[in-house]
N, CA, C and O atoms as a GROMACS GRO file, in nm:
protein
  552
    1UNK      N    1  -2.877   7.500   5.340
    1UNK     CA    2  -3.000   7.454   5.399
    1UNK      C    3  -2.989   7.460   5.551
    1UNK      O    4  -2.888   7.446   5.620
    2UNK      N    5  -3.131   7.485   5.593
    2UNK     CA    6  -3.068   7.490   5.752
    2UNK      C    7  -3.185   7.385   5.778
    2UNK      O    8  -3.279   7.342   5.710
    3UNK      N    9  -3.133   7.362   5.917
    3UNK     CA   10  -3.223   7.256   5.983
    3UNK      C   11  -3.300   7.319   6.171
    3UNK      O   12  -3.247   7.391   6.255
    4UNK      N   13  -3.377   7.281   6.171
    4UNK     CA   14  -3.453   7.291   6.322
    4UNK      C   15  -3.553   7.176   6.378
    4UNK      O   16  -3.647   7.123   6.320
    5UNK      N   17  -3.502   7.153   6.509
    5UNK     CA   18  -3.549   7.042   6.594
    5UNK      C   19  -3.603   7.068   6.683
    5UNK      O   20  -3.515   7.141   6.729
    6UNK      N   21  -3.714   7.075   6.789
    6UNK     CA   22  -3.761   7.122   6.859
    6UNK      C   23  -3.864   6.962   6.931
    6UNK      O   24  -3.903   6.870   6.858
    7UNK      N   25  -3.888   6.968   7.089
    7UNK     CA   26  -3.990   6.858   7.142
    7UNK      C   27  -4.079   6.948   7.167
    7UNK      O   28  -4.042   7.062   7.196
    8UNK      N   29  -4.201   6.918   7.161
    8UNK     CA   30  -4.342   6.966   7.257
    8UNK      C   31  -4.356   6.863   7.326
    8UNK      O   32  -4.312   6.755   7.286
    9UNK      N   33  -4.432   6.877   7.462
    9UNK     CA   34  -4.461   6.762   7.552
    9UNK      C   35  -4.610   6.773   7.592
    9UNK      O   36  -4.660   6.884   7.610
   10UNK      N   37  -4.658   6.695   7.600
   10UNK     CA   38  -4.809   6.726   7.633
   10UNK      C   39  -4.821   6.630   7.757
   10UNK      O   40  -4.754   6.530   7.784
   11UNK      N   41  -4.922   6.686   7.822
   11UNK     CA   42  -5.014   6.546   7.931
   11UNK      C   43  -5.132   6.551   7.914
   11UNK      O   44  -5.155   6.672   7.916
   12UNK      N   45  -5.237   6.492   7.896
   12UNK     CA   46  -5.330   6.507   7.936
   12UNK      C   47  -5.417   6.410   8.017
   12UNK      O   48  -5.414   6.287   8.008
   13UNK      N   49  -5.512   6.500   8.116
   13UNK     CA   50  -5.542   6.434   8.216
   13UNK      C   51  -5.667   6.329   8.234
   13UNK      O   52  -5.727   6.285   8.333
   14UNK      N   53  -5.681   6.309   8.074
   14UNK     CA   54  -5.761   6.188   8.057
   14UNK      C   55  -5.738   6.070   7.954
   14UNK      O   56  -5.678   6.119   7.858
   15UNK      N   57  -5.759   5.940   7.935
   15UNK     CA   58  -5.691   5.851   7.903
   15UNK      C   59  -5.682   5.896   7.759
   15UNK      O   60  -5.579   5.877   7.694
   16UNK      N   61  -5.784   5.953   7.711
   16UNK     CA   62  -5.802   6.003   7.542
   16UNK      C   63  -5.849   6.136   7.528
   16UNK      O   64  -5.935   6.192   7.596
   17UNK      N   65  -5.758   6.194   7.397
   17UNK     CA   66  -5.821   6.292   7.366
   17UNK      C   67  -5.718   6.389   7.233
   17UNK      O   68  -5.601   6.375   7.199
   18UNK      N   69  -5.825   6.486   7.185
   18UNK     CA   70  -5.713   6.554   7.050
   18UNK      C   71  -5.681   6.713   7.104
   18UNK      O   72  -5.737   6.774   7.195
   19UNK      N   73  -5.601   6.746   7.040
   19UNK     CA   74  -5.529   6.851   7.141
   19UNK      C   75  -5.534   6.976   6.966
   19UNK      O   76  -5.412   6.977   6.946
   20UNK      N   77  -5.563   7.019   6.909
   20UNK     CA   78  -5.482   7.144   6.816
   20UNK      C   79  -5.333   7.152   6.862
   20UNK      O   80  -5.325   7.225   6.961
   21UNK      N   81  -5.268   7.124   6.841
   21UNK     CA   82  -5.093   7.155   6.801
   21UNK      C   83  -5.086   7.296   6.708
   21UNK      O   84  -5.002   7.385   6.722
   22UNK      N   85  -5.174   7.296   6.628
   22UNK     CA   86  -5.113   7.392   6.550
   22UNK      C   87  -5.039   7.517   6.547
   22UNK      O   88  -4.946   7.550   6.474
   23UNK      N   89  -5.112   7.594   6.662
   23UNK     CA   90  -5.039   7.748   6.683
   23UNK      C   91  -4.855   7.664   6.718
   23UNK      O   92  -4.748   7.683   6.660
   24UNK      N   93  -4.894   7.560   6.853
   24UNK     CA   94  -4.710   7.541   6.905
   24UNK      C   95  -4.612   7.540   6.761
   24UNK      O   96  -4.510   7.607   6.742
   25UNK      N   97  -4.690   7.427   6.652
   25UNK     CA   98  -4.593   7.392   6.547
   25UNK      C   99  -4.594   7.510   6.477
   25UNK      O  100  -4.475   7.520   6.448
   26UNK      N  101  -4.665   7.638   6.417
   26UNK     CA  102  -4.642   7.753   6.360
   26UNK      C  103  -4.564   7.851   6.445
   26UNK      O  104  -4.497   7.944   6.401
   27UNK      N  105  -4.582   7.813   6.591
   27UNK     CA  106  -4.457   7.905   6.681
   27UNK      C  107  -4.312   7.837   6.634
   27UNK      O  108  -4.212   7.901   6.601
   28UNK      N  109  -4.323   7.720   6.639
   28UNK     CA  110  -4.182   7.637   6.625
   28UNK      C  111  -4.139   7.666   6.446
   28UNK      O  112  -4.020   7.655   6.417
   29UNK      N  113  -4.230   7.698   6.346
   29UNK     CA  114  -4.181   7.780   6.231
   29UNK      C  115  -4.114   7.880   6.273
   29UNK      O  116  -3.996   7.865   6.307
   30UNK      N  117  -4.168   7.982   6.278
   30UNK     CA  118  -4.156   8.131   6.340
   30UNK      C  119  -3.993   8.132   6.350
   30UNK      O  120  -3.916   8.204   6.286
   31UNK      N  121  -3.959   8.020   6.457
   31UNK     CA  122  -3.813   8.012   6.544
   31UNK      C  123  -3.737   7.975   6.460
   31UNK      O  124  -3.643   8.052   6.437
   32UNK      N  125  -3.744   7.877   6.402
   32UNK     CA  126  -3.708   7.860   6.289
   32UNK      C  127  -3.600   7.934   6.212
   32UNK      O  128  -3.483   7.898   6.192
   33UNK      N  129  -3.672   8.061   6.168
   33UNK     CA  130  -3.674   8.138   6.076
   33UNK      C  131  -3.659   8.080   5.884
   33UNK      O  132  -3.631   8.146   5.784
   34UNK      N  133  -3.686   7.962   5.899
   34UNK     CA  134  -3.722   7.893   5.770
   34UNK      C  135  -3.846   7.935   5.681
   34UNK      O  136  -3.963   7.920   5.714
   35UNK      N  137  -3.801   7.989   5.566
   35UNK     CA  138  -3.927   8.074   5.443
   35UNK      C  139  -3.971   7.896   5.381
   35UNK      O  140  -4.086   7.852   5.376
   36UNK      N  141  -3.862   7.830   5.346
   36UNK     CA  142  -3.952   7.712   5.220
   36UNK      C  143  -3.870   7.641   5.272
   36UNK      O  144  -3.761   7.674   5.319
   37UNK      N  145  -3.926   7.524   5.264
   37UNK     CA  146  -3.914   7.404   5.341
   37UNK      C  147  -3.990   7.283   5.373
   37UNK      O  148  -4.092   7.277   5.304
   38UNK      N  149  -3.977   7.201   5.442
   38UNK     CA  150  -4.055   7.047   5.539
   38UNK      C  151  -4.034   7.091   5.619
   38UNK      O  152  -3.933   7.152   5.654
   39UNK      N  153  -4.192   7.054   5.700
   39UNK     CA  154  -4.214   7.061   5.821
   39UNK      C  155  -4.260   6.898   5.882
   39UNK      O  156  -4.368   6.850   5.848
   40UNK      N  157  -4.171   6.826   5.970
   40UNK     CA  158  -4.229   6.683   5.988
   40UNK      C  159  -4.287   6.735   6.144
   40UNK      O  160  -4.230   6.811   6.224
   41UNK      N  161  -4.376   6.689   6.153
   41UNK     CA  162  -4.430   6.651   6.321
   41UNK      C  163  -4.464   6.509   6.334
   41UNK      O  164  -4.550   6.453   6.267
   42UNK      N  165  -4.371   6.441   6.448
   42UNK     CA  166  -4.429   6.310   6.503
   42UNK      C  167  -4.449   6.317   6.669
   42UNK      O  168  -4.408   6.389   6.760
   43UNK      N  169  -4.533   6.207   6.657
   43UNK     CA  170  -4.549   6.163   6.804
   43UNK      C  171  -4.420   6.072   6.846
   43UNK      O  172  -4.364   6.000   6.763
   44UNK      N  173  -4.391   6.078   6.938
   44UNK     CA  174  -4.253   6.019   7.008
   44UNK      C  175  -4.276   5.890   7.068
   44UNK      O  176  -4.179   5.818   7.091
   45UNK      N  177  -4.408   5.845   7.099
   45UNK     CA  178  -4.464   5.750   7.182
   45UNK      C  179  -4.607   5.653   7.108
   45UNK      O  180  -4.716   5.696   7.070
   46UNK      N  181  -4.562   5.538   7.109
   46UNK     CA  182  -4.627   5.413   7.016
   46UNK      C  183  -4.794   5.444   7.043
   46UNK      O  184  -4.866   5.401   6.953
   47UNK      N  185  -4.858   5.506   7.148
   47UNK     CA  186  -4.976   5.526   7.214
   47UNK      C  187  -5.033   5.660   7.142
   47UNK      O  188  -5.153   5.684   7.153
   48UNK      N  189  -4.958   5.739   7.077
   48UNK     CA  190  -5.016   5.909   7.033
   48UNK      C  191  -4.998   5.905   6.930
   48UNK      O  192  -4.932   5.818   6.874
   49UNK      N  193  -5.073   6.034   6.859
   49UNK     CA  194  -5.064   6.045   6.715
   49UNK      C  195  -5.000   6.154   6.657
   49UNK      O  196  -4.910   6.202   6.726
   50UNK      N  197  -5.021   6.207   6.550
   50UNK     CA  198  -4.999   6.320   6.479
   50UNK      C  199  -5.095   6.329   6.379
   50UNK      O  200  -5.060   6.231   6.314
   51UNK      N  201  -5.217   6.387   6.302
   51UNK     CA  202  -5.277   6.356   6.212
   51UNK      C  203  -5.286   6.494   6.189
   51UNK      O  204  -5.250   6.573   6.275
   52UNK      N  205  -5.344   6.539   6.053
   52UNK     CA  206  -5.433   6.695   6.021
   52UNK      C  207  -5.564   6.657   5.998
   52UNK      O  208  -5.573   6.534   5.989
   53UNK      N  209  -5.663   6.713   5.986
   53UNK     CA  210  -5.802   6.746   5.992
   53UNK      C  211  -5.879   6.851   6.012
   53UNK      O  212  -5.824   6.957   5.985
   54UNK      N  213  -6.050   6.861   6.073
   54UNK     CA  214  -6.099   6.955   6.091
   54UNK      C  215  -6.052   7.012   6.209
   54UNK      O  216  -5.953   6.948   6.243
   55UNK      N  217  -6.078   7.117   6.302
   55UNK     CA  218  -6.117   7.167   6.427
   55UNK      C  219  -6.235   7.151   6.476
   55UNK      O  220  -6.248   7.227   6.572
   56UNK      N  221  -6.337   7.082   6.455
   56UNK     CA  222  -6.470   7.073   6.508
   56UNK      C  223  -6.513   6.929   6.619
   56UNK      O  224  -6.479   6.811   6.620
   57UNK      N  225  -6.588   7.000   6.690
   57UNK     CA  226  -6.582   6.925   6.825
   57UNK      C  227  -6.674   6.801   6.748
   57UNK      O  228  -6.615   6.701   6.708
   58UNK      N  229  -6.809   6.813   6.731
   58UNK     CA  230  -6.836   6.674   6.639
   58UNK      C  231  -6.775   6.615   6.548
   58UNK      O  232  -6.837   6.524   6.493
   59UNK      N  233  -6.678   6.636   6.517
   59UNK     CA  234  -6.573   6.515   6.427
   59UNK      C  235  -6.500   6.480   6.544
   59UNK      O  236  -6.487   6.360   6.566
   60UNK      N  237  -6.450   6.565   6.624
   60UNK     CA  238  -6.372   6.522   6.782
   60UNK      C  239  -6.436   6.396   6.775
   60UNK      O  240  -6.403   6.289   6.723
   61UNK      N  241  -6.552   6.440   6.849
   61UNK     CA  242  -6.640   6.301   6.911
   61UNK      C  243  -6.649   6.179   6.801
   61UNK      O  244  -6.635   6.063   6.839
   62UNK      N  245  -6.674   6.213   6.657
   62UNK     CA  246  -6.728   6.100   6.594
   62UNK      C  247  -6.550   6.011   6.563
   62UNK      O  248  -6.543   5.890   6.539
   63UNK      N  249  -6.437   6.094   6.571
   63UNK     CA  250  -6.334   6.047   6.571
   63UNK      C  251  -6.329   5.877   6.696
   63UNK      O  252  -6.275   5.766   6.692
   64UNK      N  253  -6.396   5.934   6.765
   64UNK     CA  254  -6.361   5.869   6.921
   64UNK      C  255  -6.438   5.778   6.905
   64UNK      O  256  -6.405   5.659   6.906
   65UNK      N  257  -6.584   5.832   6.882
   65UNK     CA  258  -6.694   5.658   6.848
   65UNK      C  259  -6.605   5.553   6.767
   65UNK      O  260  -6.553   5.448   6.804
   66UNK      N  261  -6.606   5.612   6.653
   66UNK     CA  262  -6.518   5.537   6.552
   66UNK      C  263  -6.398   5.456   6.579
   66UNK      O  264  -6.390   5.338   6.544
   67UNK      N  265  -6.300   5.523   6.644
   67UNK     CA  266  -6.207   5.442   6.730
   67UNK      C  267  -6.233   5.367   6.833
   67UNK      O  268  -6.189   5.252   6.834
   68UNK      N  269  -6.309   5.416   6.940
   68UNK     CA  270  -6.353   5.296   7.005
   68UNK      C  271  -6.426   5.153   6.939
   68UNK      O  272  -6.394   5.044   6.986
   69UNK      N  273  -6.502   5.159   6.855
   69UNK     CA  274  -6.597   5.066   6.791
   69UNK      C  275  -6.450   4.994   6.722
   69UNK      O  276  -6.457   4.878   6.762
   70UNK      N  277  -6.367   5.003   6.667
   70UNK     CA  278  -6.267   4.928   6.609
   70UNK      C  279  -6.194   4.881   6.655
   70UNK      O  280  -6.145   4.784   6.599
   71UNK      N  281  -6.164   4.908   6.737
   71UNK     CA  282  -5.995   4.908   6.874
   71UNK      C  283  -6.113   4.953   7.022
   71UNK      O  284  -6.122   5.073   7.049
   72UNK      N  285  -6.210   4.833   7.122
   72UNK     CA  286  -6.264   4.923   7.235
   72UNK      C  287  -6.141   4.895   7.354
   72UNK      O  288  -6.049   4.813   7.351
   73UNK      N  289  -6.180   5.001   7.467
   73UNK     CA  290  -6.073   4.987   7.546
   73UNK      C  291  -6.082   4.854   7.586
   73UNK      O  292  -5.991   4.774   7.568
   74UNK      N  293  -6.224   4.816   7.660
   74UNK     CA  294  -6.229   4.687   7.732
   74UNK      C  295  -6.359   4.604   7.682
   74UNK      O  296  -6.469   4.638   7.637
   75UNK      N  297  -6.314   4.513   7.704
   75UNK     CA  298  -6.255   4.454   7.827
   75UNK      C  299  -6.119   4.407   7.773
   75UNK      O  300  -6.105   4.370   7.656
   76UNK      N  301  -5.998   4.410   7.882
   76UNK     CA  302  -5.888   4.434   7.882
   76UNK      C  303  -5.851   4.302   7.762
   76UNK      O  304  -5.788   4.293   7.656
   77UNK      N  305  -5.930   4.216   7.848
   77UNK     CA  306  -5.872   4.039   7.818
   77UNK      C  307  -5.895   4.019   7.675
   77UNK      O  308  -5.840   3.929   7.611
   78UNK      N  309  -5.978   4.103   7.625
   78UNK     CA  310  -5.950   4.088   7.483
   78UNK      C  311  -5.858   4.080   7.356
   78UNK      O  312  -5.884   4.052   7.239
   79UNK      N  313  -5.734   4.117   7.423
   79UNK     CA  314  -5.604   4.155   7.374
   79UNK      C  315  -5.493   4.115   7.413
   79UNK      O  316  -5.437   4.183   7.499
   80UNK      N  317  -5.425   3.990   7.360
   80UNK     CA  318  -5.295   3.961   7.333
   80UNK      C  319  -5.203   4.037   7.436
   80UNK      O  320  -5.162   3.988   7.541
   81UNK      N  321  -5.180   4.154   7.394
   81UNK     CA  322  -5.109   4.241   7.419
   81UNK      C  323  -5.075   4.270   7.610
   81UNK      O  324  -4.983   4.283   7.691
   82UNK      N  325  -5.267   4.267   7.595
   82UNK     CA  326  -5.269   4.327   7.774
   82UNK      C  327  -5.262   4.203   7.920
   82UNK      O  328  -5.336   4.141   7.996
   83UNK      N  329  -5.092   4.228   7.883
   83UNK     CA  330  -5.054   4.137   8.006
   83UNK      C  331  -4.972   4.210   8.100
   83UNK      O  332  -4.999   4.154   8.207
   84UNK      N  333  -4.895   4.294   8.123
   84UNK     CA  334  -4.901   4.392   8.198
   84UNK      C  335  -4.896   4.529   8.207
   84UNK      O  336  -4.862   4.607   8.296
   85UNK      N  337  -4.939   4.542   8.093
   85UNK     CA  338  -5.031   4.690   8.055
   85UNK      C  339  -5.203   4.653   8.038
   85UNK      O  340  -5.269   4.551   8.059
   86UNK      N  341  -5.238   4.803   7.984
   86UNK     CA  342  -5.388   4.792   7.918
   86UNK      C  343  -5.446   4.889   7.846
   86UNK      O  344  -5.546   4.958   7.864
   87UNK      N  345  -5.340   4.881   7.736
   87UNK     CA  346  -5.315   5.008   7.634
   87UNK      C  347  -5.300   4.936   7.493
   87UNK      O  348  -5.249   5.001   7.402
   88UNK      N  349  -5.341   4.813   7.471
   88UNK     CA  350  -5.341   4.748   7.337
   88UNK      C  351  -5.437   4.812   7.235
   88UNK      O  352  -5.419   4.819   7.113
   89UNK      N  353  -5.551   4.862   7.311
   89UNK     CA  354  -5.632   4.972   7.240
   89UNK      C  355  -5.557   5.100   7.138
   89UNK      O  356  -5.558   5.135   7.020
   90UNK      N  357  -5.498   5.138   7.257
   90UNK     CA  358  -5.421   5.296   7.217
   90UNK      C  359  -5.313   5.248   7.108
   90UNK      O  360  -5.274   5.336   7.030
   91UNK      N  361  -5.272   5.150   7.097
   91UNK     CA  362  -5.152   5.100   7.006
   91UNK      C  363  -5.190   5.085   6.855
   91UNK      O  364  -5.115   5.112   6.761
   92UNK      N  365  -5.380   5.016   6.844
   92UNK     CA  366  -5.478   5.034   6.755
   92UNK      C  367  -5.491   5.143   6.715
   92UNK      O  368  -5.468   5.172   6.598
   93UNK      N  369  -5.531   5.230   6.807
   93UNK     CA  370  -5.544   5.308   6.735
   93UNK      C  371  -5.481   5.412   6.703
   93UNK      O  372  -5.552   5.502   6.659
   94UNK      N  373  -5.343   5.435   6.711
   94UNK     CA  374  -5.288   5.522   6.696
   94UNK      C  375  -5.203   5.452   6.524
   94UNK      O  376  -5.157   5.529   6.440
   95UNK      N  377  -5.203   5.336   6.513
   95UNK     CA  378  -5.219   5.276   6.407
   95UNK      C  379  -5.281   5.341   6.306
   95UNK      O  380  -5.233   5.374   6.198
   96UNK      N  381  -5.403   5.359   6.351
   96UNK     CA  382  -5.514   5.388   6.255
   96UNK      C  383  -5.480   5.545   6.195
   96UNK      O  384  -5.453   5.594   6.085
   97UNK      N  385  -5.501   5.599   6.356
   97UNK     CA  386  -5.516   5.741   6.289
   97UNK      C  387  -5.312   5.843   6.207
   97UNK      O  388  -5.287   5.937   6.130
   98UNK      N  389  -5.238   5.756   6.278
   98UNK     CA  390  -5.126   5.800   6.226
   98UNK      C  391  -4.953   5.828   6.275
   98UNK      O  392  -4.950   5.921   6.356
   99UNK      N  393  -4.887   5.802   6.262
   99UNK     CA  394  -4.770   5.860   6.331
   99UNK      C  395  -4.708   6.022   6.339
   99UNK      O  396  -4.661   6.071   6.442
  100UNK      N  397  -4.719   6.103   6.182
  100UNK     CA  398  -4.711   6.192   6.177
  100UNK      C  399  -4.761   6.235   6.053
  100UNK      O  400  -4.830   6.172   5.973
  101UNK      N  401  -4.696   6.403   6.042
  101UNK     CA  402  -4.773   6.429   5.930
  101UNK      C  403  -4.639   6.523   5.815
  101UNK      O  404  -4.533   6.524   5.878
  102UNK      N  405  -4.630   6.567   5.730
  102UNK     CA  406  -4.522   6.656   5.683
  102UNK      C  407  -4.621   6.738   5.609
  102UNK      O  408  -4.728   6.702   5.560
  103UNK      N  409  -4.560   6.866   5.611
  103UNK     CA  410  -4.658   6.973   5.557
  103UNK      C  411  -4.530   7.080   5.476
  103UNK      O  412  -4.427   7.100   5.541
  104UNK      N  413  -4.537   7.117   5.396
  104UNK     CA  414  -4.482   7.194   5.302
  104UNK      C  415  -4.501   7.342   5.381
  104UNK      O  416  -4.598   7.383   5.445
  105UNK      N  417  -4.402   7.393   5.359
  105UNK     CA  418  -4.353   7.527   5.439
  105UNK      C  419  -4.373   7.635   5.303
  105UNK      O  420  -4.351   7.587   5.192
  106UNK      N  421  -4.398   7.721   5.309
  106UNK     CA  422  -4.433   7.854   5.153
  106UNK      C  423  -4.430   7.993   5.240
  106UNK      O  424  -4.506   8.028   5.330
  107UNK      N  425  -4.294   8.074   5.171
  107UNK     CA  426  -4.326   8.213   5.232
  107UNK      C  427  -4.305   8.206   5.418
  107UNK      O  428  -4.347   8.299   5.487
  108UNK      N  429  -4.246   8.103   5.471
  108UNK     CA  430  -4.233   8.124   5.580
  108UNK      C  431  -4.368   8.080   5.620
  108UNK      O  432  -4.365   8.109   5.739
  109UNK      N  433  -4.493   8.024   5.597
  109UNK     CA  434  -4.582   7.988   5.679
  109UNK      C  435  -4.631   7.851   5.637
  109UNK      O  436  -4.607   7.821   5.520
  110UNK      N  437  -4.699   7.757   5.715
  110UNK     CA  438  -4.752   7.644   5.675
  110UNK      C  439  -4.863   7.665   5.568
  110UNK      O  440  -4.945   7.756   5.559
  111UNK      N  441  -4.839   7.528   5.468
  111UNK     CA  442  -4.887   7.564   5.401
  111UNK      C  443  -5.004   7.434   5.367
  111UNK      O  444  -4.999   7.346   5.282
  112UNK      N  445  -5.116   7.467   5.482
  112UNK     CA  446  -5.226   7.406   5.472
  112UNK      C  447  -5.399   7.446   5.423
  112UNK      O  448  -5.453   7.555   5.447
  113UNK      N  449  -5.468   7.325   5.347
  113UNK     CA  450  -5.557   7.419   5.291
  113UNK      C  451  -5.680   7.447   5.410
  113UNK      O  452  -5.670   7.401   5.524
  114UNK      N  453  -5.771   7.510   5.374
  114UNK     CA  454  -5.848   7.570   5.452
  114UNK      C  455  -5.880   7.511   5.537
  114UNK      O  456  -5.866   7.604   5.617
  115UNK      N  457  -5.926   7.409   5.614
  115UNK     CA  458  -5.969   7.358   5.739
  115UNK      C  459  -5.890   7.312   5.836
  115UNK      O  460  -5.886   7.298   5.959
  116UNK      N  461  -5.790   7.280   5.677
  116UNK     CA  462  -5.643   7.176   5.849
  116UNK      C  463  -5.571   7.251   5.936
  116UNK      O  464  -5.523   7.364   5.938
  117UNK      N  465  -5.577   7.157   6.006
  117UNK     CA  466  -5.484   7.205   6.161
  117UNK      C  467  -5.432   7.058   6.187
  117UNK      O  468  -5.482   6.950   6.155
  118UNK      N  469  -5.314   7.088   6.256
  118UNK     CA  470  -5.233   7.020   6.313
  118UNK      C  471  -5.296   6.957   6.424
  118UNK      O  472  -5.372   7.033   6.483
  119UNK      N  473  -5.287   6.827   6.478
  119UNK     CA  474  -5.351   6.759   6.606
  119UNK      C  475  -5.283   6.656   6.650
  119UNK      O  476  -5.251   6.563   6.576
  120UNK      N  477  -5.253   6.662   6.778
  120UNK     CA  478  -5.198   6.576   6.853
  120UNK      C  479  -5.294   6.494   6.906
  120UNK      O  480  -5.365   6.544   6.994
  121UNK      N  481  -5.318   6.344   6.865
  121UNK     CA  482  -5.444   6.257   6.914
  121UNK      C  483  -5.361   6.182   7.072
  121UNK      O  484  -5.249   6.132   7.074
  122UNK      N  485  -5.437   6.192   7.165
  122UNK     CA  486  -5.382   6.109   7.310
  122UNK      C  487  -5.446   5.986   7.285
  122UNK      O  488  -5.566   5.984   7.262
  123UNK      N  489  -5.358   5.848   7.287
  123UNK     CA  490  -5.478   5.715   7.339
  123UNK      C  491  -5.448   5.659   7.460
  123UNK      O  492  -5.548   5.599   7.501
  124UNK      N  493  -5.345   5.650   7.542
  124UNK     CA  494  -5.320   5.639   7.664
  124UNK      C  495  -5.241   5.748   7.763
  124UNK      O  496  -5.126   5.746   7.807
  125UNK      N  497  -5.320   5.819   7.775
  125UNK     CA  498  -5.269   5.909   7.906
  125UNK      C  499  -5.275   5.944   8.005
  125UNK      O  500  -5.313   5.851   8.076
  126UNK      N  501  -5.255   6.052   8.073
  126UNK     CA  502  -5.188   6.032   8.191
  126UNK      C  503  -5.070   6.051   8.212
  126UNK      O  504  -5.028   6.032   8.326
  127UNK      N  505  -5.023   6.075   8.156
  127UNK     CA  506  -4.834   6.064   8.131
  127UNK      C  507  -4.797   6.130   8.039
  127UNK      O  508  -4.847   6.102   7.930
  128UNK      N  509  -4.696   6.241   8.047
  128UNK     CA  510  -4.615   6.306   7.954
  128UNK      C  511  -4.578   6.232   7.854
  128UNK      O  512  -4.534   6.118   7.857
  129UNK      N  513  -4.600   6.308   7.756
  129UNK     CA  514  -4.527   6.255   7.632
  129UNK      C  515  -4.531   6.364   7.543
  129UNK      O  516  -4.606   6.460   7.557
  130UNK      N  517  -4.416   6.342   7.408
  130UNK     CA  518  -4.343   6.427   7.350
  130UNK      C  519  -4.405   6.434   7.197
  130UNK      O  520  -4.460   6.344   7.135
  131UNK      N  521  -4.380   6.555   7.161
  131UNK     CA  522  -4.399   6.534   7.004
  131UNK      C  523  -4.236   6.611   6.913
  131UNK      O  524  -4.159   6.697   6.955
  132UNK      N  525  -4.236   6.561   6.826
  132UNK     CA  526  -4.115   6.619   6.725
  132UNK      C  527  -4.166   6.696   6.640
  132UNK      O  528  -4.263   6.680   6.566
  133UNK      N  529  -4.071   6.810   6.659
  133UNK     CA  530  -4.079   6.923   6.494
  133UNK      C  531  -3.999   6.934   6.414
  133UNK      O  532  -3.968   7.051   6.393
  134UNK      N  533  -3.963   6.884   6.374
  134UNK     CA  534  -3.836   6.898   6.277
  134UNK      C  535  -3.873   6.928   6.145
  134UNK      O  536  -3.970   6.883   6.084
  135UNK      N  537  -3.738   7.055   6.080
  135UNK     CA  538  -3.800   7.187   5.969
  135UNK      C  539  -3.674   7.164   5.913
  135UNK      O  540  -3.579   7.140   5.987
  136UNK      N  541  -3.659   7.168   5.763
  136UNK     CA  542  -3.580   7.171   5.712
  136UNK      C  543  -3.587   7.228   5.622
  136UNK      O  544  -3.701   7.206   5.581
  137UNK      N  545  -3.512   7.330   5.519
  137UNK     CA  546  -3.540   7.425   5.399
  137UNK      C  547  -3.411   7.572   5.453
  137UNK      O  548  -3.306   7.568   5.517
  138UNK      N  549  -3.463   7.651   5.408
  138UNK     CA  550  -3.405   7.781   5.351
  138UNK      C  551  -3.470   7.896   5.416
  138UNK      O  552  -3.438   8.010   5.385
   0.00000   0.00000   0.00000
């Protein structure tokens, strides 16, 4: 069995937002050179996600209503949490939507059904942060 580890790092330059991962994590197959196997992707940081879903910009958005209305950013004082941060939001919701995801490897390619893609969700950014690939199989 072989194994592969790889970080992606992302920033982005607004406090929220979902990114497609997918091509990086099918490049990080590729390298690999793993046919059948697990594929885990996590977020490295308590604030980001990992989830699968659509690609469509209105689920983007209705993702975001939805999260805000459950977890809103502010007002700050609403939250336990925000005593010298103000990211108790992003902690919600990254709760919600997920830590990571594992996807079954077939033939050397991911093996997802028709709509999913890989997504890296941001809830506090501004700041680099990392994601994990780790592949394991044959």
């Amino acid at each position: 069995m072989k194994s592969y580890r790889k970080e992606l790092w992302f920033e982005l330059d607004k406090r929220r937002g979902f990114v497609n991962i997918t091509p990086q994590v099918e490049e990080c197959l590729k390298e690999s050179g793993i046919k059948e196997g697990l594929l885990l992707c996590n977020a490295m940081h308590i604030t980001a996600s990992v989830f699968i879903n659509d690609d469509e910009s209105g689920l983007h958005q209705d993702f975001e209503n939805w999260l805000e209305e459950l977890a809103p950013e502010k007002p700050y004082s609403r939250y336990y949490h925000n005593g010298f941060e103000d990211n108790a939001d992003a902690h919600l919701k990254r709760t919600i939507m997920g830590r990571e995801v594992v996807v079954a490897v077939t033939n050397g390619k991911l093996d997802l059904g028709p709509w999913e893609q890989i997504f890296y969700g941001e809830f506090d950014g501004k700041r680099r942060k990392r994601v994990l690939v780790k592949i394991i199989g044959e």
